[in-house]
N, CA, C and O atoms as a Tinker XYZ file with bonds, in Angstrom:
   456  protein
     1  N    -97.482000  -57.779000   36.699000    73     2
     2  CA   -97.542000  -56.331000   36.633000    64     1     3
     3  C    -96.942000  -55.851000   35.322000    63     2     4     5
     4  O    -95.985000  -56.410000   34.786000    81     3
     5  N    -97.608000  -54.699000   34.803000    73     3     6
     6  CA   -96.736000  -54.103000   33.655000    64     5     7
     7  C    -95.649000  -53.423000   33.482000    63     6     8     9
     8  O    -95.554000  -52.604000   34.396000    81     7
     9  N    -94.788000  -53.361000   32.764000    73     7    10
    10  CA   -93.557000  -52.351000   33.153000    64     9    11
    11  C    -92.346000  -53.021000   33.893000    63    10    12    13
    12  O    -92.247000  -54.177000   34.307000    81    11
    13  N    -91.738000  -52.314000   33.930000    73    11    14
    14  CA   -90.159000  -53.022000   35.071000    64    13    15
    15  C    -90.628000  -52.288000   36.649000    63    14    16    17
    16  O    -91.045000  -51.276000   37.214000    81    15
    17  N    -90.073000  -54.040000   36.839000    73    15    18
    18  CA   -90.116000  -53.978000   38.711000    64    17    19
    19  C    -89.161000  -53.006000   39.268000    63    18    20    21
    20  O    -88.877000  -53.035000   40.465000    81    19
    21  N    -88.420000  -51.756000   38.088000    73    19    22
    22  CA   -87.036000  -51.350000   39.152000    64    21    23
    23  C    -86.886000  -49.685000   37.959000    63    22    24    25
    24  O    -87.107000  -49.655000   36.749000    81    23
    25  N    -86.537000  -48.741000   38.682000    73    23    26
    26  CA   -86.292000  -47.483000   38.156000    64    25    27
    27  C    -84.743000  -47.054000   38.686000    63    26    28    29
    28  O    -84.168000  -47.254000   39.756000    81    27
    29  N    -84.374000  -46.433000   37.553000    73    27    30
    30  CA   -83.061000  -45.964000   38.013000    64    29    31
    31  C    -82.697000  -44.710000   37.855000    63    30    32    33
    32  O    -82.795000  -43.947000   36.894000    81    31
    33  N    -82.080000  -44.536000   39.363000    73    31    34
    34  CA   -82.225000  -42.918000   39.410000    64    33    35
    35  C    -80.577000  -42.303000   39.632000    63    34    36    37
    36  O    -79.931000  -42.515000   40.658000    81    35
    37  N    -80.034000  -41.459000   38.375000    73    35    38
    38  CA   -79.056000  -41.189000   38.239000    64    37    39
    39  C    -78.611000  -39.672000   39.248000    63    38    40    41
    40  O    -79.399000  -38.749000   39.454000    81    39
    41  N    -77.183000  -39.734000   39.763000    73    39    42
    42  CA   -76.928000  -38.689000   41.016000    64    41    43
    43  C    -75.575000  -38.091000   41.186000    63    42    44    45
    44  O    -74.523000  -38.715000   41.317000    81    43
    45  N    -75.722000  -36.940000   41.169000    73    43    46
    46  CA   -74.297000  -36.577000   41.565000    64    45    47
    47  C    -74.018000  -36.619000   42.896000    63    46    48    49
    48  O    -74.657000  -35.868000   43.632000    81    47
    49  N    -73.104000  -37.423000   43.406000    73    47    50
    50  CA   -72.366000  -37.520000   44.835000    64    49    51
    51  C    -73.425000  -38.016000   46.002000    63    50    52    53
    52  O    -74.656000  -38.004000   45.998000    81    51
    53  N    -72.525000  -38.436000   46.958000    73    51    54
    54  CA   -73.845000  -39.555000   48.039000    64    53    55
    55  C    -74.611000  -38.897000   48.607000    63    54    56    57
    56  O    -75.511000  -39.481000   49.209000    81    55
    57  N    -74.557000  -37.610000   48.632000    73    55    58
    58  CA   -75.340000  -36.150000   49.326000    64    57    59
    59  C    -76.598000  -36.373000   48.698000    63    58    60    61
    60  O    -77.598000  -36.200000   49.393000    81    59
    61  N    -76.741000  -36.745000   47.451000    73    59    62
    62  CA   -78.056000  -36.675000   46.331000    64    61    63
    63  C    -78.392000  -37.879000   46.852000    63    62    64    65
    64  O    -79.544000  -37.950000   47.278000    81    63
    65  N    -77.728000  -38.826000   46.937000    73    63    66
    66  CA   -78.439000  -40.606000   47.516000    64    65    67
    67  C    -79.099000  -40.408000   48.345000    63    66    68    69
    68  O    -80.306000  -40.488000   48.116000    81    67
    69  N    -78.714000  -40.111000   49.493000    73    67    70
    70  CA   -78.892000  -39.633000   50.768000    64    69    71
    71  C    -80.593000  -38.813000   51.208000    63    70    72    73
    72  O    -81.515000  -39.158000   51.947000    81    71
    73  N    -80.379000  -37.736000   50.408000    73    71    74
    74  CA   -81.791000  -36.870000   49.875000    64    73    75
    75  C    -82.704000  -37.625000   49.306000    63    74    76    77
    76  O    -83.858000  -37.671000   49.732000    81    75
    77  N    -82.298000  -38.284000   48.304000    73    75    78
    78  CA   -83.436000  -39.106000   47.416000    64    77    79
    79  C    -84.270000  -40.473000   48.736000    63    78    80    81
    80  O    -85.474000  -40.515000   48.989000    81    79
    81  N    -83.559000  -41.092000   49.138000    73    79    82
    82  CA   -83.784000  -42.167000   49.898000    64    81    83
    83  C    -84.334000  -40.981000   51.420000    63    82    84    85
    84  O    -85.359000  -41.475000   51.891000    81    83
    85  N    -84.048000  -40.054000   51.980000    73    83    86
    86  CA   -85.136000  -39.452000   52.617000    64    85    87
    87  C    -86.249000  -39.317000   52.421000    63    86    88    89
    88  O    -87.216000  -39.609000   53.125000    81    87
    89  N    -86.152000  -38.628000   50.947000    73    87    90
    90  CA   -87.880000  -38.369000   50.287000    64    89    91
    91  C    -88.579000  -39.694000   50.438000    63    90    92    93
    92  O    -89.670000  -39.874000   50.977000    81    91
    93  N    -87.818000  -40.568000   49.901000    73    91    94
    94  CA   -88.456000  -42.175000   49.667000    64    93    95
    95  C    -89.021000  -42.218000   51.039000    63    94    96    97
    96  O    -90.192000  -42.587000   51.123000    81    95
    97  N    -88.505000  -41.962000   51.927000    73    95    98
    98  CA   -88.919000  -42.866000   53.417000    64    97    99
    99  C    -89.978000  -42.035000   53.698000    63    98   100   101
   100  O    -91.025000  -42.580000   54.050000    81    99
   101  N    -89.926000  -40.503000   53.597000    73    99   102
   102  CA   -90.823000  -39.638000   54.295000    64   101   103
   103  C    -91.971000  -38.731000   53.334000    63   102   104   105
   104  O    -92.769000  -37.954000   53.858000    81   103
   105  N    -91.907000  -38.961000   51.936000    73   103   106
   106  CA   -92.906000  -38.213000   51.316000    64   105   107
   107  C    -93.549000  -39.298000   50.494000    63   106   108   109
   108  O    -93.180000  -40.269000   49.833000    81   107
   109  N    -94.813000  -38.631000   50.866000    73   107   110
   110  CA   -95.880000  -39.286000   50.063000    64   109   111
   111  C    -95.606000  -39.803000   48.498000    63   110   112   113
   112  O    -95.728000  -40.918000   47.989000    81   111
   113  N    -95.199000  -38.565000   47.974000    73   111   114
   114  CA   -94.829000  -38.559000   46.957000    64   113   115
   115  C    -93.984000  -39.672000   46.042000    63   114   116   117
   116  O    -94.066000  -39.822000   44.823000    81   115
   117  N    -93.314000  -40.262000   46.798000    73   115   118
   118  CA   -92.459000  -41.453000   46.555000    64   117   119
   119  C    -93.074000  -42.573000   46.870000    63   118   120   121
   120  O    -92.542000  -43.654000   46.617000    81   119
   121  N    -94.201000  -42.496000   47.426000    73   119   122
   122  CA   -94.952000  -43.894000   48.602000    64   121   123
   123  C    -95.141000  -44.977000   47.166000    63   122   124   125
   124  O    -95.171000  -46.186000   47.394000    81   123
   125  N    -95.216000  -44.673000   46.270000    73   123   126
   126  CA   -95.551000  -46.061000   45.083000    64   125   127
   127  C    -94.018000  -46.690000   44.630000    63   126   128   129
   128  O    -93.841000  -47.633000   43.860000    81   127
   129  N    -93.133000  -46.016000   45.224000    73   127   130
   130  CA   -91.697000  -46.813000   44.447000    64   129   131
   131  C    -91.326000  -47.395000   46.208000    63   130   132   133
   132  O    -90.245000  -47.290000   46.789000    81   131
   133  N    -92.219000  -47.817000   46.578000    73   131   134
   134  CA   -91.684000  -48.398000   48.078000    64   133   135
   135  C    -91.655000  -50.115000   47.402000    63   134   136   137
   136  O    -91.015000  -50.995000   47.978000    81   135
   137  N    -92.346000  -50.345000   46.286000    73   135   138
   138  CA   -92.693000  -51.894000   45.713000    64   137   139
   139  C    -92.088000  -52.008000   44.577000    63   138   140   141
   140  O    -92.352000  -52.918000   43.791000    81   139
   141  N    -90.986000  -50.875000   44.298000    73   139   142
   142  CA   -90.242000  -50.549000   43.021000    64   141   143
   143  C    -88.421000  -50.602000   43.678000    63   142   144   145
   144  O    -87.810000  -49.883000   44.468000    81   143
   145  N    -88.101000  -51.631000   43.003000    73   143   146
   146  CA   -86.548000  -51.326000   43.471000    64   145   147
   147  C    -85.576000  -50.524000   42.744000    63   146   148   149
   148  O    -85.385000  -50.731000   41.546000    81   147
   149  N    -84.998000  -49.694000   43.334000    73   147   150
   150  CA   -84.619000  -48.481000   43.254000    64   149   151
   151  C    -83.025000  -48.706000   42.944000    63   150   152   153
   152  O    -82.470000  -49.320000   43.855000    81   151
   153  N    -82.225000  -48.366000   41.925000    73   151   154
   154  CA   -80.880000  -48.642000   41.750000    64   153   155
   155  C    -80.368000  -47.122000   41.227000    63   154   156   157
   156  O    -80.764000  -46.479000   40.255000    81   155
   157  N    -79.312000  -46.776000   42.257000    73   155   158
   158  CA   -78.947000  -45.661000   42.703000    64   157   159
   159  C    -77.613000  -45.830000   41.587000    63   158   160   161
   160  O    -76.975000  -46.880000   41.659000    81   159
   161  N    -77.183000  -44.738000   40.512000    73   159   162
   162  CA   -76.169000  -44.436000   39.717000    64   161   163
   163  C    -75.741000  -43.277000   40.361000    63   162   164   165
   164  O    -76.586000  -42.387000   40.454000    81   163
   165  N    -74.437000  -43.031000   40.914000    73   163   166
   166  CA   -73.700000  -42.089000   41.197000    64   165   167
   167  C    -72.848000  -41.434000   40.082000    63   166   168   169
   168  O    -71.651000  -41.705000   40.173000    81   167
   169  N    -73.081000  -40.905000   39.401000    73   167   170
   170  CA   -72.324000  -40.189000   38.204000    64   169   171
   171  C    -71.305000  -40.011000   38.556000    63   170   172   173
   172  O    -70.378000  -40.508000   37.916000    81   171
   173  N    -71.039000  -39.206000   39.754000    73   171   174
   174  CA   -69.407000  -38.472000   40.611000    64   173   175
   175  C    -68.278000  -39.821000   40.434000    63   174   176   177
   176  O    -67.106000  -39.973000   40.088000    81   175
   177  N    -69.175000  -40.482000   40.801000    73   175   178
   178  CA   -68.203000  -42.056000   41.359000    64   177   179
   179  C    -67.993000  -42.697000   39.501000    63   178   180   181
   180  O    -66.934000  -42.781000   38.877000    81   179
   181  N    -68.936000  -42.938000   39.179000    73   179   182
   182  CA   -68.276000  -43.187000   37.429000    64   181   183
   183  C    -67.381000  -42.455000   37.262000    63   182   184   185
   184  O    -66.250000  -42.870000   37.511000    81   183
   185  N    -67.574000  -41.088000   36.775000    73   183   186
   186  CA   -66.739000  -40.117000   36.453000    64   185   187
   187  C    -64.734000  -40.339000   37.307000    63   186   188   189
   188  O    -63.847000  -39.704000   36.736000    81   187
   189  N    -64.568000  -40.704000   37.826000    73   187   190
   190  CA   -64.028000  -40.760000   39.391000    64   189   191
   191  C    -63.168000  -42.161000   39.074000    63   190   192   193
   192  O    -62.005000  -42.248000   39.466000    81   191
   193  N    -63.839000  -43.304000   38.306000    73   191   194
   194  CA   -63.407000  -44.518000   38.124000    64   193   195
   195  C    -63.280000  -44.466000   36.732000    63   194   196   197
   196  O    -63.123000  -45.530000   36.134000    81   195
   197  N    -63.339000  -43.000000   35.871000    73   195   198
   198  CA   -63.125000  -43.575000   34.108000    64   197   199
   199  C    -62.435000  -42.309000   33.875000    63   198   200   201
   200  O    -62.144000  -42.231000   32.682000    81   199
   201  N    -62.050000  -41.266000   34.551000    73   199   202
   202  CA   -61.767000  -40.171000   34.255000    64   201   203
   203  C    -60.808000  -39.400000   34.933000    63   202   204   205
   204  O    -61.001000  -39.282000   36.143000    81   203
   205  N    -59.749000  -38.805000   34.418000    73   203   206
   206  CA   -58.877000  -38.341000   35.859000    64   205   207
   207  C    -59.122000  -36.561000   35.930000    63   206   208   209
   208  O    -58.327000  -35.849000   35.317000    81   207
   209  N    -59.947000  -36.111000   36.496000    73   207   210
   210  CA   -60.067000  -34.602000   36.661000    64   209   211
   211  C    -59.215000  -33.992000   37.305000    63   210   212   213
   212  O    -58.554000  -34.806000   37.950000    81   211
   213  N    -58.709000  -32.420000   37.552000    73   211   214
   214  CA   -58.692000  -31.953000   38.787000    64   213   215
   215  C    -59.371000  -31.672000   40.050000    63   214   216   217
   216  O    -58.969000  -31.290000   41.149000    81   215
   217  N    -60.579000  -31.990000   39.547000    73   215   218
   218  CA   -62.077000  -31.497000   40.650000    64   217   219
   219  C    -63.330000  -32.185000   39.916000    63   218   220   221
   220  O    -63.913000  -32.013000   38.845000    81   219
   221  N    -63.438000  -32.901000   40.828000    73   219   222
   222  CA   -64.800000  -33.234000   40.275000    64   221   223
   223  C    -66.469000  -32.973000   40.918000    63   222   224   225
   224  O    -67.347000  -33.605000   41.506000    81   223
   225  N    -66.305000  -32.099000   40.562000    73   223   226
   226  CA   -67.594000  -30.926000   41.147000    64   225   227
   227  C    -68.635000  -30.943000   39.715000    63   226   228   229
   228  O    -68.098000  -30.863000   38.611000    81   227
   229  N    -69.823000  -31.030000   39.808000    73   227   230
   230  CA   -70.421000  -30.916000   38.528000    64   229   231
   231  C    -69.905000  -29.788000   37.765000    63   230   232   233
   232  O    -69.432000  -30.155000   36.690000    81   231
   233  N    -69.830000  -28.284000   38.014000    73   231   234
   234  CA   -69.324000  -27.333000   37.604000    64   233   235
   235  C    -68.168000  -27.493000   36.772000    63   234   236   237
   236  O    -68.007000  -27.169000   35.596000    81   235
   237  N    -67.545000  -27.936000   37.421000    73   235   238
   238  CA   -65.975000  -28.483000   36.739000    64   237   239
   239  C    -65.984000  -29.626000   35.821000    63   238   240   241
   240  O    -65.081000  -29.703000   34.988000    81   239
   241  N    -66.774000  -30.401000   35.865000    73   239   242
   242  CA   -66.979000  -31.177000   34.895000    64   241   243
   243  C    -67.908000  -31.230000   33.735000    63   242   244   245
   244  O    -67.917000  -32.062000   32.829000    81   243
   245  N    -68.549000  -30.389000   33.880000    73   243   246
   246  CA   -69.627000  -29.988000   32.807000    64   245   247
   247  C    -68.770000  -28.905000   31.883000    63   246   248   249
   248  O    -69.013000  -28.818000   30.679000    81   247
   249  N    -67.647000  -27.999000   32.583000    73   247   250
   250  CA   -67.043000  -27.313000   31.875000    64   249   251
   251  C    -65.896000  -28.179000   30.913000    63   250   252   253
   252  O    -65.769000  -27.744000   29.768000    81   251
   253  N    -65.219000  -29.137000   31.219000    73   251   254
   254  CA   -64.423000  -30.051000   30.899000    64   253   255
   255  C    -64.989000  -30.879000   29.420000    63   254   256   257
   256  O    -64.600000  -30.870000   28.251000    81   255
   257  N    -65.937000  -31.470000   30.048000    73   255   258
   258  CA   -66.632000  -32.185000   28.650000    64   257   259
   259  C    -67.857000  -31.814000   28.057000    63   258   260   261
   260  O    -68.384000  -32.667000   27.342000    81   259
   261  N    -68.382000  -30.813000   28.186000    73   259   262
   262  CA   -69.576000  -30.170000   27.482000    64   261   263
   263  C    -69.231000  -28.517000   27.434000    63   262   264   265
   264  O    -70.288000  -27.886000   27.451000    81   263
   265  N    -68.084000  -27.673000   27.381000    73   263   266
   266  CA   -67.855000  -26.693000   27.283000    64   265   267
   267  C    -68.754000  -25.957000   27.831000    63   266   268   269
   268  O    -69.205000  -24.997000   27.207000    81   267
   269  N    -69.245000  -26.301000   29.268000    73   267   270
   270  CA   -71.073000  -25.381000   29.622000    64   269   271
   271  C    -70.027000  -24.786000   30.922000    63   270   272   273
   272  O    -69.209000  -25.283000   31.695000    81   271
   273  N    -70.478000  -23.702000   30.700000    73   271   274
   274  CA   -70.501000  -22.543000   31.940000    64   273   275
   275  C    -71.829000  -21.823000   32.493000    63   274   276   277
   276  O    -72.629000  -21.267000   31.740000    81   275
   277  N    -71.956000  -21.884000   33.695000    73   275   278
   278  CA   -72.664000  -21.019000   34.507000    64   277   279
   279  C    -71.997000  -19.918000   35.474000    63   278   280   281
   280  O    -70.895000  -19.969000   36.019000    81   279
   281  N    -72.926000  -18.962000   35.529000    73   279   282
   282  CA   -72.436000  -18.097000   37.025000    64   281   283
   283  C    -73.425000  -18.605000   38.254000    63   282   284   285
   284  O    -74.524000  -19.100000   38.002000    81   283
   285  N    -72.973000  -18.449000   39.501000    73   283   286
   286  CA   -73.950000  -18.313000   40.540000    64   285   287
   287  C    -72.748000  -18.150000   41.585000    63   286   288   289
   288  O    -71.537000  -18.337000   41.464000    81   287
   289  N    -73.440000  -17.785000   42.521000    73   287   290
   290  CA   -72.679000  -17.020000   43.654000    64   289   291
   291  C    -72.704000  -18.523000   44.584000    63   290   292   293
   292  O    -71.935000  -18.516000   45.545000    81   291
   293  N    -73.281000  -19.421000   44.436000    73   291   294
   294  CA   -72.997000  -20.693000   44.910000    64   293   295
   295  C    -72.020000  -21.492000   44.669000    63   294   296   297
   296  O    -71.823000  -21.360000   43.461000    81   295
   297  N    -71.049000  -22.482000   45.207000    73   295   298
   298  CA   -70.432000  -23.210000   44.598000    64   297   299
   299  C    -71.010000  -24.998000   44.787000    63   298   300   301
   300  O    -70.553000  -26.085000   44.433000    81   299
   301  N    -71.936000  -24.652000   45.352000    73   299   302
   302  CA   -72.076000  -26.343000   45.634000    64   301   303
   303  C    -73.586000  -25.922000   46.392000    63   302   304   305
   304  O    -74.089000  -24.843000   46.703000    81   303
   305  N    -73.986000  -27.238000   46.505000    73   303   306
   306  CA   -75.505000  -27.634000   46.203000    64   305   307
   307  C    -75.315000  -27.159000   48.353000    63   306   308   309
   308  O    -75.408000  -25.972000   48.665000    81   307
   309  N    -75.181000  -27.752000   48.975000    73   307   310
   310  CA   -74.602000  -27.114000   50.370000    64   309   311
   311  C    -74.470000  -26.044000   50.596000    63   310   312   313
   312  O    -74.900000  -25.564000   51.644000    81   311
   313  N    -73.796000  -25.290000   49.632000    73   311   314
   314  CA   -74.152000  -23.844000   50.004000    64   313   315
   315  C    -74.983000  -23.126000   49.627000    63   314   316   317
   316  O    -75.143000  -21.999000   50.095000    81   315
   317  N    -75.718000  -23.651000   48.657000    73   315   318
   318  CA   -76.946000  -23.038000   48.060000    64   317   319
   319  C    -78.237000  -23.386000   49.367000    63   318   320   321
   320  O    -79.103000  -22.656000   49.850000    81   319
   321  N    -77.878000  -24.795000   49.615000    73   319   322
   322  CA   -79.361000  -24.679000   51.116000    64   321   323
   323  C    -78.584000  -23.955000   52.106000    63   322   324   325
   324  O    -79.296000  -22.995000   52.403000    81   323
   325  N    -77.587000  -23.899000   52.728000    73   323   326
   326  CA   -77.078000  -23.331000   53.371000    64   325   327
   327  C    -77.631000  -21.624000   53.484000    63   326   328   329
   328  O    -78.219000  -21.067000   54.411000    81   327
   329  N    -77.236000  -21.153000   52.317000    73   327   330
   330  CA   -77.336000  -19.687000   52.038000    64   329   331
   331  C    -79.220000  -19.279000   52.335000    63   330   332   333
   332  O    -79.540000  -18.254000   52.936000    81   331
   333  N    -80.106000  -20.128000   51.875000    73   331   334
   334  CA   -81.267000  -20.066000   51.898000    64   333   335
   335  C    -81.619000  -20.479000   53.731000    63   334   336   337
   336  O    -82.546000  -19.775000   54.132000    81   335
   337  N    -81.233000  -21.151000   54.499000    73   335   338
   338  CA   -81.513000  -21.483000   55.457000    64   337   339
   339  C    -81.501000  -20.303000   56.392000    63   338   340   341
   340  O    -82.460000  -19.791000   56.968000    81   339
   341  N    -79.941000  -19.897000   56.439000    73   339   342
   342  CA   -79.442000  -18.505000   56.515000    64   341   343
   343  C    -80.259000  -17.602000   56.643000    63   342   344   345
   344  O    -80.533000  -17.093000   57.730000    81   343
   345  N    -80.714000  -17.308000   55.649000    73   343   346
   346  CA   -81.637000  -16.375000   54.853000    64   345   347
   347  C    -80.719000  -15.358000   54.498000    63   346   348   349
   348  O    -80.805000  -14.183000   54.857000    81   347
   349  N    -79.815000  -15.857000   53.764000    73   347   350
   350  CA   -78.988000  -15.330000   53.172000    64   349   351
   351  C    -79.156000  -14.988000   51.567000    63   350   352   353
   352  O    -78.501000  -14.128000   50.979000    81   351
   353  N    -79.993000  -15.688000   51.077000    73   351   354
   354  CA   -80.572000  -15.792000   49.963000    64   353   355
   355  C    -82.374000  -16.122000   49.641000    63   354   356   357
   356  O    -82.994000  -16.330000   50.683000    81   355
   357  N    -83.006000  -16.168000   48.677000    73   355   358
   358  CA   -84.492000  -16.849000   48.992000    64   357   359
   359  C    -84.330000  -17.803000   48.397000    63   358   360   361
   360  O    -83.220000  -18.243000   48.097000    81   359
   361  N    -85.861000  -18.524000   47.987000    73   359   362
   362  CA   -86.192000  -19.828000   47.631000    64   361   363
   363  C    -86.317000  -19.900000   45.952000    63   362   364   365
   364  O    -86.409000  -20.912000   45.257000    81   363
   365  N    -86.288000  -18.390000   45.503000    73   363   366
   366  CA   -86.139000  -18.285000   44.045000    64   365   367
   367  C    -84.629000  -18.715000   43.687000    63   366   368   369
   368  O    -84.471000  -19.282000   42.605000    81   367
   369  N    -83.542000  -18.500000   44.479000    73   367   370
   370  CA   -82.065000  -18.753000   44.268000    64   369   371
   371  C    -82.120000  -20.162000   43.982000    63   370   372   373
   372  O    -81.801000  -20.615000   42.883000    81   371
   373  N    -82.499000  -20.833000   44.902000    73   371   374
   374  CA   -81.759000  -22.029000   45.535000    64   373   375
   375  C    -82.489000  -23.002000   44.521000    63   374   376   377
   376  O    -81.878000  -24.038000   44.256000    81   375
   377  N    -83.388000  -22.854000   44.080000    73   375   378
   378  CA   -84.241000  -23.184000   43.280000    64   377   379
   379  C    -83.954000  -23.296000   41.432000    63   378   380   381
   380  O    -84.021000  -24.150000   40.548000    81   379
   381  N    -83.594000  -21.773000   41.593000    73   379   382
   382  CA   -82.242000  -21.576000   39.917000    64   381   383
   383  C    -81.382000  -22.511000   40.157000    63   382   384   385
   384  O    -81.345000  -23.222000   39.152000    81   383
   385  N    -80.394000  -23.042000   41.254000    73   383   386
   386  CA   -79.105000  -23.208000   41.784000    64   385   387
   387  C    -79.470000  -24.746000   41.174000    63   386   388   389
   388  O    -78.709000  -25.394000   40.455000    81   387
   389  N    -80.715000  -25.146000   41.596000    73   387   390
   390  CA   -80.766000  -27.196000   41.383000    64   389   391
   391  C    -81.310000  -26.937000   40.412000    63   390   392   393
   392  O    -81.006000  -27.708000   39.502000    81   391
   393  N    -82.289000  -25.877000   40.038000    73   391   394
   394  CA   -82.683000  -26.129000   37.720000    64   393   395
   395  C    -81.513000  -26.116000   37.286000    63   394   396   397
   396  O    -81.469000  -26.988000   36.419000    81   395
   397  N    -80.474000  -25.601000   37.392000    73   395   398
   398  CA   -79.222000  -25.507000   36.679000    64   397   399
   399  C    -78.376000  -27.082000   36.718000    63   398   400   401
   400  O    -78.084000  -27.890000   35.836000    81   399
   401  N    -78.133000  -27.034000   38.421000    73   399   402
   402  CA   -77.580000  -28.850000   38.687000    64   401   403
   403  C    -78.071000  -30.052000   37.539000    63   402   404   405
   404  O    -77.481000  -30.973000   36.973000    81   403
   405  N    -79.859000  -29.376000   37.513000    73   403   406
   406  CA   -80.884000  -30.776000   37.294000    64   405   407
   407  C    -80.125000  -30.716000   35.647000    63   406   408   409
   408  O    -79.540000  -31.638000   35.080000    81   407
   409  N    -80.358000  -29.368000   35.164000    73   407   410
   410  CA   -80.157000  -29.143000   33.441000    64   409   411
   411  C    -78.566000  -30.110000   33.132000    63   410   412   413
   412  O    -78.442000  -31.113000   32.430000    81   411
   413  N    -77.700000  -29.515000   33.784000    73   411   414
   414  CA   -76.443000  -30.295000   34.003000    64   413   415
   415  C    -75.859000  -31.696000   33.902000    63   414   416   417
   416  O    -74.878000  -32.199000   33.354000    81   415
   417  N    -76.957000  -32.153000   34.725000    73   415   418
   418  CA   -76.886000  -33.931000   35.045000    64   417   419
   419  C    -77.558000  -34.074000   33.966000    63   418   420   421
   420  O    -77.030000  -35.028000   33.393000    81   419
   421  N    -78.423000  -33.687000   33.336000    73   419   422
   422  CA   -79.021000  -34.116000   32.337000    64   421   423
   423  C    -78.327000  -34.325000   30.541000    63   422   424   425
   424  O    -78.534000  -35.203000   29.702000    81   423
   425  N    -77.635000  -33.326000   30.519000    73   423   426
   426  CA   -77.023000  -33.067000   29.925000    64   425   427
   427  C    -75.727000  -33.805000   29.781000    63   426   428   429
   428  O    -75.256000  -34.128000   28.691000    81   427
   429  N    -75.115000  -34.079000   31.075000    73   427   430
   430  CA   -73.867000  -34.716000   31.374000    64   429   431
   431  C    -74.059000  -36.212000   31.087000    63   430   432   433
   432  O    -73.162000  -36.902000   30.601000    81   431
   433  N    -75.882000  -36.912000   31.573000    73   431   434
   434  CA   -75.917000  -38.365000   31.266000    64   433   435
   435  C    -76.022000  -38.377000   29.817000    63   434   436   437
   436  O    -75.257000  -39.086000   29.163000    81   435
   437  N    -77.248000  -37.369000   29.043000    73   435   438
   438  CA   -76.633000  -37.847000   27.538000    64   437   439
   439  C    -75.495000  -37.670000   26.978000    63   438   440   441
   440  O    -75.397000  -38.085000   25.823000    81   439
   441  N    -74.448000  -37.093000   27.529000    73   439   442
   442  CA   -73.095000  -37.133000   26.459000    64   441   443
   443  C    -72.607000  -38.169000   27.156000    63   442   444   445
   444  O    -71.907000  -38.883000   26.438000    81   443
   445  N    -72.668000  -38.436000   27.948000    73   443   446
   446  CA   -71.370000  -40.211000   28.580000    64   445   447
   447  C    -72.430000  -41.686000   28.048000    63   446   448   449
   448  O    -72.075000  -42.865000   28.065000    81   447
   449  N    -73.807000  -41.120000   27.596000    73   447   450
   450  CA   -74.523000  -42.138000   27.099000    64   449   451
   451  C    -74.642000  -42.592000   25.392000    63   450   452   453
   452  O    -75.203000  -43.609000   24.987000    81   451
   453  N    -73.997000  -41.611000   24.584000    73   451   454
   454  CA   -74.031000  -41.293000   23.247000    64   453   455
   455  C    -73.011000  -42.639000   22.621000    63   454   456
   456  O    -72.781000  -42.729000   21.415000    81   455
């Protein structure tokens, strides 16, 4: 076969493992990495074993070593589905809430990768 037998998918905290390996089991969408082995990077847990924070919340750590601030009336990825479940919020929120997470992690793997 062409390519590597294995993709690696980088995550903040086991909540994101957890989610990812649902999709895997139950959406189509994932049905071609069922023959692809899958190696799960927890960023939280690096961060956690090389770094001594007060909080290690993406928020808090994106502010720490990439000087990045956001607002949102969320503090965590939990309360953002939470709030939407609720209907405390809509699907445009919750939606800003993980583009922001996604921009974040992204951001956070190229500076610990540089």
């Amino acid at each position: 076969s062409k390519g590597r037998d294995y993709i690696i998918l980088m995550h903040w905290s086991n909540a994101d493992k957890t989610s990812l390996k649902c999709l895997n089991k139950y959406n189509d969408l994932f049905e071609r990495f069922n023959k692809i082995n899958i190696i799960y990077i927890d960023l939280m847990h690096v961060m956690k074993q090389t770094i001594e924070f007060d909080s290690y919340s993406l928020k808090y750590i994106s502010y720490k070593l990439l000087k990045y601030t956001y607002t949102s009336d969320c503090q965590n990825g939990f309360d953002a589905m939470l709030n939407y479940i609720e209907n405390t919020s809509d699907i445009d929120d919750l939606i800003s809430y993980n583009k922001i997470d996604t921009e974040l992690l992204y951001k956070l793997i190229n500076y610990i990768t540089k």
